[in-house]
N, C-alpha and C positions, 0 to 999 in steps of 0.2 A: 504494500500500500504506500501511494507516496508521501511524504511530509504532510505536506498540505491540506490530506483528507482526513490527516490522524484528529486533526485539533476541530472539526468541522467545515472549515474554511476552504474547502476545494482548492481549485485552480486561482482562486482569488489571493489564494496565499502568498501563492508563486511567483504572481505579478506586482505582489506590494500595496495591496490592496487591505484595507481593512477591514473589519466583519461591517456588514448590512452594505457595503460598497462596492461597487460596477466595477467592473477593469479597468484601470487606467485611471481611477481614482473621482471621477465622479460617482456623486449618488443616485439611486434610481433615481425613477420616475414617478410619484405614488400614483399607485392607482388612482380614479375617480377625475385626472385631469386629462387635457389636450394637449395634443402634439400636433404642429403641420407637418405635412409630408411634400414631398415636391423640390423643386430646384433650389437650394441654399440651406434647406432645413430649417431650423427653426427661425434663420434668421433672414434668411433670403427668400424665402415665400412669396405669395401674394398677400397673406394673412388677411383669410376672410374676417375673424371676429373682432381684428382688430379695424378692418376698411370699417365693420359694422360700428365699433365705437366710436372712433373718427368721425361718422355721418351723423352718428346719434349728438353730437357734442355741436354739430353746424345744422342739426336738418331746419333752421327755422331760418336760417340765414338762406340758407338752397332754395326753403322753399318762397323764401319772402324773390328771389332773384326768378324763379321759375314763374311766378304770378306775374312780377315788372314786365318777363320777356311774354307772356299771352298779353298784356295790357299794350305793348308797343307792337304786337303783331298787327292786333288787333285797327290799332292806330294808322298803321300801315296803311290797311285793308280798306281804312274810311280816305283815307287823302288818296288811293289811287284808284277809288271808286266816284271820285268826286272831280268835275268838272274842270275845276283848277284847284292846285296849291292851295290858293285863298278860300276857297270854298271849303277846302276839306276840312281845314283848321276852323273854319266857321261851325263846320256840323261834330268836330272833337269838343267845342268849347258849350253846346249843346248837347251834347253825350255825356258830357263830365258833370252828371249830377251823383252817381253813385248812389244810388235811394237804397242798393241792396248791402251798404254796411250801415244802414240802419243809426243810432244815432252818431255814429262817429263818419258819418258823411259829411260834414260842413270842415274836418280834418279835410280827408279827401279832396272837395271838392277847392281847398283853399291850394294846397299843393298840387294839384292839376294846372289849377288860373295860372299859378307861377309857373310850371314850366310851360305850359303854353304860351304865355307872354314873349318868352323868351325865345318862342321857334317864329322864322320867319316863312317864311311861303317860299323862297330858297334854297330852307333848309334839306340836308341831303336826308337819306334814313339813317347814317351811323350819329350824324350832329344829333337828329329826334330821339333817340335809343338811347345816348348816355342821359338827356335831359329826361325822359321818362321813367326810365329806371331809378334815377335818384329823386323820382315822386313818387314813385307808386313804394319803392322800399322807405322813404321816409313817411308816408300815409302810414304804412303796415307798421315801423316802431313806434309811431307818434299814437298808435289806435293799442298797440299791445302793452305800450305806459299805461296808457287811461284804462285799459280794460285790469291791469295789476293793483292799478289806484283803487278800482271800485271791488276786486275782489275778485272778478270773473275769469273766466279761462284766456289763456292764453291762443292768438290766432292758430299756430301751430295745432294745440289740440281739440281744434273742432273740425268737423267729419270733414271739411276737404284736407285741410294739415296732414291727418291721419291718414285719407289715403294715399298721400304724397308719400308719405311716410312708408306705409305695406306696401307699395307697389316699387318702391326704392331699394327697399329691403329685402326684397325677393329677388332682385336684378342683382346687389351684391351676394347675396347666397347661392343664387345658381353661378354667377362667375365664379362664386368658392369652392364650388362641388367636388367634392372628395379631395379636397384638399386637407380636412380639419375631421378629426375623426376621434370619438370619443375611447376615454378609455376606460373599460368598466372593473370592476372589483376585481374578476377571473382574469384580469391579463389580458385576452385578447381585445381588439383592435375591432370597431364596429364602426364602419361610417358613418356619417350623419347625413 
């Protein structure tokens, strides 16, 4: 029998290894945790659950940017359905009532006037795009102050937030796929 097995210690002995320690001198793994698998290992990954927390720490920021960019499509859609430049900004500045946020529309609709004032009939779609986007994200933090002031939910967590949210979160999970694999009590390896 050889040394190593006399004392319990197997081959771990051999190596210089301590009792309850891996070869080469790290410790396991405990059960009940994650491991990525894939190119780099655990450091080079794509690391699904960490994309996942990463997203969860901005999704209000993502989604307050994903609303500006429907709001300037949409803006788009009215100036090159409209007759002229002037006209179209005539029929945005008539669409900018926002009745469906409800009382924190006169927010809205005060941060509209301003960047509308400031687009000319001229103006290109990337000059319209930066000036809308920092209305519509300044409406949405100026409207999510007020609704923390009074107590109420935050934009994020009302049902469209949320589905921004699962539909987000499925797109980084299947990118993660099999990448992140649980590991349970018995040792073995079970995908997620």
């Amino acid at each position: 029998m050889p040394s190593g097995e006399a004392n319990g210690r197997g081959a771990e002995a051999e190596k210089g290894s301590a009792p309850g320690e891996a070869a080469g001198g790290n410790p396991p793994i405990p059960s009940g945790t994650r491991r990525v698998r894939g190119k780099g290992g655990r450091k080079g990954g794509k690391g699904g659950r960490k994309k996942e927390k990463e997203f969860l720490d901005v999704a209000d920021k993502a989604f307050f940017h994903k609303v500006a960019m429907t709001v300037w499509r949409e803006a788009e859609e009215v100036i090159a359905a409209a007759a002229s430049p002037e006209e179209g900004l005539r029929t945005l500045h008539e669409l900018g009532e926002f009745e469906e946020r409800g009382e924190f529309a006169p927010l809205w609709r005060k941060n509209w006037r301003e960047a509308l004032a400031q687009i000319s009939p001229d103006s290109t779609p990337p000059d319209r795009l930066g000036l809308l986007l920092e209305a519509v994200k300044k409406s949405m933090g100026e409207e999510d102050e007020a609704r923390a002031q009074s107590g109420r939910a935050r934009i994020i967590d009302e049902k469209e937030g949320q589905k921004f949210i699962d539909f987000t979160l499925n797109r980084l999970f299947e990118e993660a796929g099999g990448e992140i694999e649980e590991m349970d009590d018995d040792g073995d390896d079970d995908e997620i």
